[in-house]
N, C-alpha and C positions, 0 to 999 in steps of 0.2 A: 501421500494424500492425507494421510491421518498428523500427519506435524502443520500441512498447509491448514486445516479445518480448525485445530488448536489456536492457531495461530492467528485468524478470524475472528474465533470465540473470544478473542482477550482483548482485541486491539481497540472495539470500541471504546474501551475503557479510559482509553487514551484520552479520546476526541471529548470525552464528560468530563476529565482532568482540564483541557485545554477551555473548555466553553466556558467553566465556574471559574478561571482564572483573566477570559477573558472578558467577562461578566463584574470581576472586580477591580478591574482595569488595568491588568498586564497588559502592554504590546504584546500583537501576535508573533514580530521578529523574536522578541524576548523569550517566549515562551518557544519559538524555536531553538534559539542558543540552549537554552534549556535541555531541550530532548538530546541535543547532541552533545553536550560539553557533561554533562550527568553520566549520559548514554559512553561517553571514552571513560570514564573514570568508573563507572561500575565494572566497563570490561576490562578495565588495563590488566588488574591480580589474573585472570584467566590469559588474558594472550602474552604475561611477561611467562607463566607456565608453560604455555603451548610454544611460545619459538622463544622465547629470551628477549633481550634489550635487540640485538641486531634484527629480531623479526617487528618492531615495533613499527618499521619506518617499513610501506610497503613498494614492492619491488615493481609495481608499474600503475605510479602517482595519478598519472592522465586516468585509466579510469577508474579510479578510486576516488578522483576529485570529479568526475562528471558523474558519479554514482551519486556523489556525499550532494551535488550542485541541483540534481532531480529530485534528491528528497526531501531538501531545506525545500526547495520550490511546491514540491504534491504537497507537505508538511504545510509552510502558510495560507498554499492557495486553502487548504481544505479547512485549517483553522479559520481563514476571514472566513467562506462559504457558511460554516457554523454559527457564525454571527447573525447571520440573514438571515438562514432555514434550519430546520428543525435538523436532528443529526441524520436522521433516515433519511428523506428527503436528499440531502448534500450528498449521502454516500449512494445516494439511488443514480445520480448522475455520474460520482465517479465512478460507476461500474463501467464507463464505457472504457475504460483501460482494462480489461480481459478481452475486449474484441480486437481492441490496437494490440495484444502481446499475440495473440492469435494468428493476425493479418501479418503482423512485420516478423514475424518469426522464421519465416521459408527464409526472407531477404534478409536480415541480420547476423543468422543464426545456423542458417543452412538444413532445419529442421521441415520434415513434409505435414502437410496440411490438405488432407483430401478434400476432393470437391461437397462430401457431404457436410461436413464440418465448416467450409465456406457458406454454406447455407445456412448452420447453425449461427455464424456467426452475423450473417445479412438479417435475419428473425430475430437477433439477440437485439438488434440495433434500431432495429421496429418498436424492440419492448423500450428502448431507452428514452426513444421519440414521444412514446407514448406517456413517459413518464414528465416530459419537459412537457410536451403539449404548447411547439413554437405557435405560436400567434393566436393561440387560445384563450391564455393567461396572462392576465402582468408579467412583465421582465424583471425580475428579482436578479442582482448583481451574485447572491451566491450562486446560480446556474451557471454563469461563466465562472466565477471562481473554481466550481466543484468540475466542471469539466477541464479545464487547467490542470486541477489538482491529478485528475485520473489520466491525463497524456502525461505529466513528467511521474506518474507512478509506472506507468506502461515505461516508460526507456530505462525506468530504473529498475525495473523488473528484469527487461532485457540485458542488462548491462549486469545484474548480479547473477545470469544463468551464463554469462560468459566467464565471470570470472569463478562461479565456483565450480567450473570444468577443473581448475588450476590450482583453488585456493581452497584454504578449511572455513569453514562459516564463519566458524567463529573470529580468524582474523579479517576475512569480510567485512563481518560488522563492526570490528571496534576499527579497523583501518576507514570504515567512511563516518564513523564517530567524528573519531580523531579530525580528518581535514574539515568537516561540517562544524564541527567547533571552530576549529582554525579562518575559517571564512565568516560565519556567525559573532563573531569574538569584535573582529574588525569596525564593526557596525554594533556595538552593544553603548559605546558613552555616548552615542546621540540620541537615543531613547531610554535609557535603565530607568526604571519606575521600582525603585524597593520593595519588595513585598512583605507581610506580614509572616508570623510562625506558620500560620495555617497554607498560607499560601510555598511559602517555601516546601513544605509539606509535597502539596499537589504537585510542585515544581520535579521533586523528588522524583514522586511514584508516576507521573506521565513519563519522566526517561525508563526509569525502570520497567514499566510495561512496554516503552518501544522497543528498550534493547531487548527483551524475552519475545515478542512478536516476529521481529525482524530478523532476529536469530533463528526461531523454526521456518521463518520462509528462506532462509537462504541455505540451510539445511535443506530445505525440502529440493529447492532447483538443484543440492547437488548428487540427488536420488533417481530425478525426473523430470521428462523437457518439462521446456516453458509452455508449450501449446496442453498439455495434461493439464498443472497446474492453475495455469491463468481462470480458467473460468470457475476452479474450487471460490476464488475470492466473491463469488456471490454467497457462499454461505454465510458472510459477515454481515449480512443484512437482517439474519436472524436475531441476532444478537443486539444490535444496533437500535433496530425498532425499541425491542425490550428496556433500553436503557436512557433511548430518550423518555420513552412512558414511563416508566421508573424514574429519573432523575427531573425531568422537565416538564412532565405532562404531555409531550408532542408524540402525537400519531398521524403519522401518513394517510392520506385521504384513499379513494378507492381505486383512482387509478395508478397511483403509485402503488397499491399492491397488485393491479394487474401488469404493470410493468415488469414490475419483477418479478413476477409468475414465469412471466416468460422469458427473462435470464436464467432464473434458475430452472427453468426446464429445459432450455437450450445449452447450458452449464450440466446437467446430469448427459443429454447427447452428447456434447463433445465427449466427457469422459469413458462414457460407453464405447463411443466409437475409435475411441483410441485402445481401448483393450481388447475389441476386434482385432485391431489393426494389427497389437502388439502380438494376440495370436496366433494370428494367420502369417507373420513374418516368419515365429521361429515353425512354424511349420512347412516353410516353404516357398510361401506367395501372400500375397500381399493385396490387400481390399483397399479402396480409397477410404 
């Protein structure tokens, strides 16, 4: 819990890297390649220590490359979405990936998901509604962008709680570097836009803060299910508000903070109810 909440705290940091760069006219694919091709080369020194040259190349490709393929995907959609709307905002909608990692967890994953916690997650879904407000408001393209963004986060989420049953984080993360480069790399001479020092700079410190992000959450899934987890990713909204105010001047209007009131208060139930859960197991029996 406490690596997932770190890991939160830092990652808007990212999405301010990505807007200031696409602000001064990186492509968003670019600034992809970016996170990932930075993101292998900051980790290679730790994972040629952790397994050597023959651990470099990972022992089951398929999904390493559908892990690396979800977060090149969450990664653009969420950077165009930031284009459009403010960053809170963008990441207000992709919170609906803690209620997809929630829902498809029994059936992926084979983890249980009591009936009460299905309720948490039908009221989480409310608060999301509430946050788009379908037919209220103009239709802004980063709505769809940022709910994009937060389904290929949710599979990728899923997909890193299966493999760090198996694998160490750490080669986790630099094995879906690696092919996310390798796929990003392909598509780089039909848009490269040179950047300046300053920008390279940014270029830099966005991988860097993803690979330190994404390293505590893939740490974290190999501590603790997916269904615990998923709903800690509302605390990043904390953070996020703070840094669009900060960096851009943007603050989420009112319903957007009752929206997410009511994530993260259905985000502190589920995890309550799983430490129910987890109690009454080694005792014996078992609550929904």
């Amino acid at each position: 819990i406490a690596l997932m909440i770190i890991a939160m705290g830092v990652l808007p940091l990212l999405d301010v890297c990505a807007k200031y760069l696409a602000q001064g006219g990186i492509p968003i694919l670019q600034i992809v390649w970016a996170r990932m091709f930075f993101g292998a080369v900051f980790t290679l020194p730790f994972a040629l220590r952790e397994a050597g040259v023959r651990g470099l190349l990972p022992d089951r490709p398929g999904f390493h490359a559908a892990r690396a393929a979800f977060l090149i995907g969450s990664t653009g959609f969420f950077f165009g979405a930031i284009s459009f709307m403010p960053i809170a905002d963008s990441l207000a909608i992709f919170f609906v990936q803690p209620l997809l990692i929630t829902a498809l967890s029994p059936l992926l994953l084979k983890e249980h998901v009591g009936p009460r916690r299905w309720a948490a997650v039908a009221i989480g879904f409310c608060g999301t509604l509430i946050i788009i407000r379908p037919g209220l408001q103009d239709f802004n393209p980063g709505m769809a962008l940022a709910f994009a963004s937060g389904t290929c986060m949710a599979l990728y989420m899923l997909i890193t709680r299966k493999l760090a049953r198996d694998e160490a984080a750490l080669m986790t993360t630099f094995h879906t570097s690696l092919l996310g480069a390798a796929m990003m790399s392909a598509c780089l001479p039909f848009l490269w836009q040179a950047p300046d020092a300053p920008q390279w700079g940014l270029l830099l410190l966005l991988a860097g803060i993803a690979v330190f992000g994404h390293f505590l959450i893939a740490r974290a899934y190999t501590m603790a299910e997916a269904s615990l987890l998923a709903p800690l990713a509302y605390t990043e909204m904390v953070m996020a508000t703070f840094a669009g105010w900060w960096f851009f001047g943007e603050m989420p209007d009112r319903w957007t903070f009752i929206g997410v009131a009511i994530l993260i208060a259905c985000a502190i139930y589920i995890s309550i109810r799983e430490r129910v859960r987890r109690v009454a197991v080694v005792k014996g029996f078992e609550q929904p």
